[in-house]
N, C-alpha and C positions, 0 to 999 in steps of 0.2 A: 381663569382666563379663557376667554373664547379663541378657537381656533384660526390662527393665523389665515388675512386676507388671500388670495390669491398673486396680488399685488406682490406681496410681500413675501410671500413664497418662491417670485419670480425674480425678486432680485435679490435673494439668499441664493438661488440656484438650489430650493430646497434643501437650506441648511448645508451644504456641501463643506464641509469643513475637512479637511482631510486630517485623519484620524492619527496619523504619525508624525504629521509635524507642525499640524495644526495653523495652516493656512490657509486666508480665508475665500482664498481665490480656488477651484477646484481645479486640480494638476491636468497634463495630457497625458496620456499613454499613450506612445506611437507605438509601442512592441505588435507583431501580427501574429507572432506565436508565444504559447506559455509554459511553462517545464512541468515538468510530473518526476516525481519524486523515486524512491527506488521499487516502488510498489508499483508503479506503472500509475499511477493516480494523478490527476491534476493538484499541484498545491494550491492553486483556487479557485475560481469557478469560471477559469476562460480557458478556451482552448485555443482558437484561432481568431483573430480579428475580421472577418469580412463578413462572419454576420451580423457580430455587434461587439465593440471594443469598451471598455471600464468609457471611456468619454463618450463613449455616442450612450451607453445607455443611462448616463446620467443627466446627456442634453434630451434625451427621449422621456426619461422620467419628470423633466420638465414641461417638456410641451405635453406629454399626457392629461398632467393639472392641468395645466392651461386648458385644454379642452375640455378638460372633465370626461378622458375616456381613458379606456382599461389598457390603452396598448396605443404607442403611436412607433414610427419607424422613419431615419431617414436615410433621406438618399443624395445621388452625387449631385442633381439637380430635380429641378420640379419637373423636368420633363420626364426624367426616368422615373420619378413616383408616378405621375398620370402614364408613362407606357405600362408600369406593372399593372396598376386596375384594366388599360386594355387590354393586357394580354389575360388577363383573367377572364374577361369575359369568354365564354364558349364557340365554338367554332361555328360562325353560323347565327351566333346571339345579334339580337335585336338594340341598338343603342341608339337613345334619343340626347341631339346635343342642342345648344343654340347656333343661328346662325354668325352672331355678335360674341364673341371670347376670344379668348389668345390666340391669337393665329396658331402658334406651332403646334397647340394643340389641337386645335380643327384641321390642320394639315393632317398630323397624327393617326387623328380617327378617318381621314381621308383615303390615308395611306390604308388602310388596312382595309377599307371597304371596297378598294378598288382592287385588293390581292384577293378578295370576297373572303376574309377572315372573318368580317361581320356584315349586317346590313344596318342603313344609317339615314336617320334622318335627323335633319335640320329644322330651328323651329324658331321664330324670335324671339330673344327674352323675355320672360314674364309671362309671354301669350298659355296662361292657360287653356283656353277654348283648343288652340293647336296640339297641346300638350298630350290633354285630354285627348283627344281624335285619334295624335301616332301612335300614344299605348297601345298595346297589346299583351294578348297574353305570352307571347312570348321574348318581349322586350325583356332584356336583362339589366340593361345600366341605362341610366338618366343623367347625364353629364352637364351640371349649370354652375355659371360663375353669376357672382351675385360681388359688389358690382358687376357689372359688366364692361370690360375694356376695349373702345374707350369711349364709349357713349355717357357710361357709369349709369345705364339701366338698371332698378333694380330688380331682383327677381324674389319672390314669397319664398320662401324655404320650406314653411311649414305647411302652406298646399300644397307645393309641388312633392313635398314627403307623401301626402297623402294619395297622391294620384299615380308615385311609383309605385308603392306600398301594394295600391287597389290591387296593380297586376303581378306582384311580386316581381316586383323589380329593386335592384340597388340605387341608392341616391348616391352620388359623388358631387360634391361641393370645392368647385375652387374657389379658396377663398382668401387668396394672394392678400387683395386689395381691402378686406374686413379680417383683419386678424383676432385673435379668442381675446383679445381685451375688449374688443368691441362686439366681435359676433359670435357667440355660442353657435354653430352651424347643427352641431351631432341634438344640443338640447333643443332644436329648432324641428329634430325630424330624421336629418342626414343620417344615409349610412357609414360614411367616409368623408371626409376633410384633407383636401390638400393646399398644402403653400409652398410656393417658392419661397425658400425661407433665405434667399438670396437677395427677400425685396424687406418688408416691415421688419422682420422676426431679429433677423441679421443688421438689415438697418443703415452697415456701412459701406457697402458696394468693396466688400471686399471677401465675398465667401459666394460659391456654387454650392448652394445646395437643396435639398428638397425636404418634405415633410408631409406623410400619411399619419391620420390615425383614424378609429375605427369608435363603433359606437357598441359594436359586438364582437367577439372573439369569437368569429364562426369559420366556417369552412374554407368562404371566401378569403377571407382577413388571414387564415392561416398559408391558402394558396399563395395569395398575395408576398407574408414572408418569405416561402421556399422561392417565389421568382426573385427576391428582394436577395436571399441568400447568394444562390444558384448562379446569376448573372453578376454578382459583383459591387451592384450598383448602389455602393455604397461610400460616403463622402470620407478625407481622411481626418487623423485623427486631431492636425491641427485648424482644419478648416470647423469640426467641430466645436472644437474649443472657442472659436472667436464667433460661429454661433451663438454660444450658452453666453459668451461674453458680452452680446449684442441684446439676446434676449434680456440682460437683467437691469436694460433701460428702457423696454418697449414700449412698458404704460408713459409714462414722459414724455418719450418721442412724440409718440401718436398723438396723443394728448395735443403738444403744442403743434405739430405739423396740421391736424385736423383745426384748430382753431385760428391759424394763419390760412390756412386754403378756404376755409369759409370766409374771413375778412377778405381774404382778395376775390374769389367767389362777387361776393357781396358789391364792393368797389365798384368792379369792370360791367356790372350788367347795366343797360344803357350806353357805353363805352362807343365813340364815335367809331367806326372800323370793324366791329364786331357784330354779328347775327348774331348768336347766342352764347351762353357761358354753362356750360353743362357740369353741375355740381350736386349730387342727391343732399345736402345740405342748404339747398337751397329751397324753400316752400314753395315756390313756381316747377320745379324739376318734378316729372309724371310718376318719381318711383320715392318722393319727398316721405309721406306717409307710410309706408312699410320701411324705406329705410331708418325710419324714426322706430320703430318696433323691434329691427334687427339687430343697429349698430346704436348700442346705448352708452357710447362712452367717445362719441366723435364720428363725422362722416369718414375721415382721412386724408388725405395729403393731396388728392387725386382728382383733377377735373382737366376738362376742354373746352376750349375757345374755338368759334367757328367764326372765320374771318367774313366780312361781307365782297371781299377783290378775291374770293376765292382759292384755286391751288396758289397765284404766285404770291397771294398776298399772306398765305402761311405758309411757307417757305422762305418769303421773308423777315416775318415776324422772328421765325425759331433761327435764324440767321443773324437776329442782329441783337439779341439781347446779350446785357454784359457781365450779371450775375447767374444767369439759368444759362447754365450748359449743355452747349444741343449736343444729347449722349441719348441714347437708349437705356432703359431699369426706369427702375424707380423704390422710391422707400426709402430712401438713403438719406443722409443730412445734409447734402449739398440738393440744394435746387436743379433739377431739370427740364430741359424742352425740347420734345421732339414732333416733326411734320410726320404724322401719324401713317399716312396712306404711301408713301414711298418706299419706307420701311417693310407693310406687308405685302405690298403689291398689288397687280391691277387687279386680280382677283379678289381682292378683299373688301369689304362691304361699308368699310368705313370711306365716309366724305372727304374728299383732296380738300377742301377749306379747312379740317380739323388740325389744331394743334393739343396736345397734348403735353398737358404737366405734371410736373412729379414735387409738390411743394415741400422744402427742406427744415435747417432750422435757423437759415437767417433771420435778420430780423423783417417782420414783415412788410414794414411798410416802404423797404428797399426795394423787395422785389416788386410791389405795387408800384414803384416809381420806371423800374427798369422796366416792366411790362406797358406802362402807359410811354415811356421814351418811345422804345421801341412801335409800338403801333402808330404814335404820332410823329414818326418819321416819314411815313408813306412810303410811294415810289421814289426810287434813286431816280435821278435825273439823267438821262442817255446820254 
């Protein structure tokens, strides 16, 4: 028998079968400490919980596979796995980010450039030629979301590997919005992969938490653990639990979420009210053909609509629909929509016309009816 898919690996929870009582759900251990016997010895191989409990290193030894890397780690949220790779960076070190990605986390690096912890440039996604220029030789980290939220530009992995590589520099990939069902990031080049795994991984909008892993067990990857240690910032042990729980429907999800946000995708372009439907699933969208190279198993869940009446006419849109609830996340199984640019403020680069969706796992052509409602309502009458 050849060895079990990946697939099927994920929704074993890698055979997790608990050994004593032989259930097939894998237990939690909340305990934060473990006893040692009259020898002073640990009776077994935990001592304290905050750098890694019997449950987180079982939901770690999952997502490991799922990346196909040697070590992964999590954390209380994605924003503490992306502080620990900054704080790894050296004092002083050189980071190249886009100008287009998660706001909190280009706050983040913002923050820290302006305390001159690092020096920082911004570049558009994808724009290699840009890319190429900020290197240096003393750039340390190369910071790209692929897609890119919420434009969902996409960005080459495995050039931009090459071009951190030239000046040895580290690649970090967020890769919230293409999770390892669909994008291999580390087999692509990457040196590091992060996800909020509070978004696809998890699934059901009911877990904070975060997700590193590594494509080498090096110096970095190991500083990275002691900040990971050291700081705390580690998720507990029931929020793990319903992680590993969430994870062992992802290929599914994603699966049908990616192929209802293409049919609606699909639907709404032309759409009376709308300028554009911004979808890498879509073979008009400029990032269509390398996201076709990246994510081989579905675009994802995740697209925008830019209204043609502008800020009020998407503020109204995410206002009036009656299936997609206007919440912020995304990944989750209920349908979402959010007026994208209010949220991160006037400094943020995304378009006041953009809305922003998060497609669930209704059925689809519900919400294609609530989104067409919706848009051909117009203006309320004064």
């Amino acid at each position: 028998m050849t060895a079990p898919s990946r697939t099927t690996l994920t929704v074993q929870a890698m055979h997790a079968i608990d050994q004593i009582t032989g259930a097939v759900i894998p237990p939690i251990h909340p305990a934060t400490t473990y006893a040692r016997g009259a020898d002073n010895q640990l009776i077994g191989d935990q001592d304290y919980r905050r750098p890694e409990g019997p449950t987180e290193k079982q939901a770690a030894k999952v997502l490991a596979m799922l990346e196909g890397a040697p070590e992964a780690k999590l954390f209380s949220s994605g924003m503490a796995a992306i502080a620990a790779v900054v704080e790894s960076v050296p004092t002083g070190g050189h980071v190249i980010a886009q100008t287009e990605m998660y706001y909190g986390a280009k706050l983040l690096l913002q923050r820290a450039a302006t305390k001159k912890r690092i020096t920082l440039n911004l570049i558009a996604p994808g724009d290699l030629h840009a890319l190429t220029a900020a290197a240096r030789p003393d750039t340390d980290l190369i910071w790209i979301e692929s897609p890119a939220n919420p434009s969902w530009a996409v960005v080459d992995i495995a050039k931009t590997a090459d071009i951190a590589h030239a000046v040895g520099a580290t690649l970090g990939v967020d890769s919230t919005c293409a999770p390892p069902c669909t994008t291999q990031a580390l087999a692509l080049g990457a040196d590091i992969v992060m996800h909020s795994a509070t978004k696809y991984l998890n699934g059901h909008s009911d877990v904070l938490a975060g997700v590193l892993a590594t494509r080498e067990v090096n110096a970095r990857w190991q500083e990275i653990g002691e900040i990971h240690s050291k700081t705390g910032a580690v998720p507990g042990a029931f929020e793990t639990w319903l992680l590993m729980r969430g994870l062992r429907t992802l290929w599914v999800r994603f699966e049908r979420q990616s192929a209802s946000a293409l049919m609606i995708a699909d639907a709404l372009q032309g759409q009376a009210g709308l300028d554009a439907v911004l979808y890498p699933g879509l073979p008009g969208h400029p990032g269509h053909d390398i996201a076709t190279r990246q994510m081989t198993n579905g675009f994802g869940g995740m697209l925008s609509l830019r209204l043609s009446g502008g800020h009020d006419a998407a503020a109204r849109l995410a206002a009036s629909t009656k299936l997609f609830t206007q919440a912020t996340s995304l990944g989750g199984v209920e349908s979402l929509i959010e007026h994208r640019k209010p949220i991160e403020g006037p400094d943020s680069p995304t378009p006041n016309d953009l809305v922003r969706l998060s497609v669930g796992l209704e059925d689809p052509q519900d919400l294609l009816a609530d989104l067409r409602h919706a848009l051909a309502a117009g203006p309320k009458a004064v």
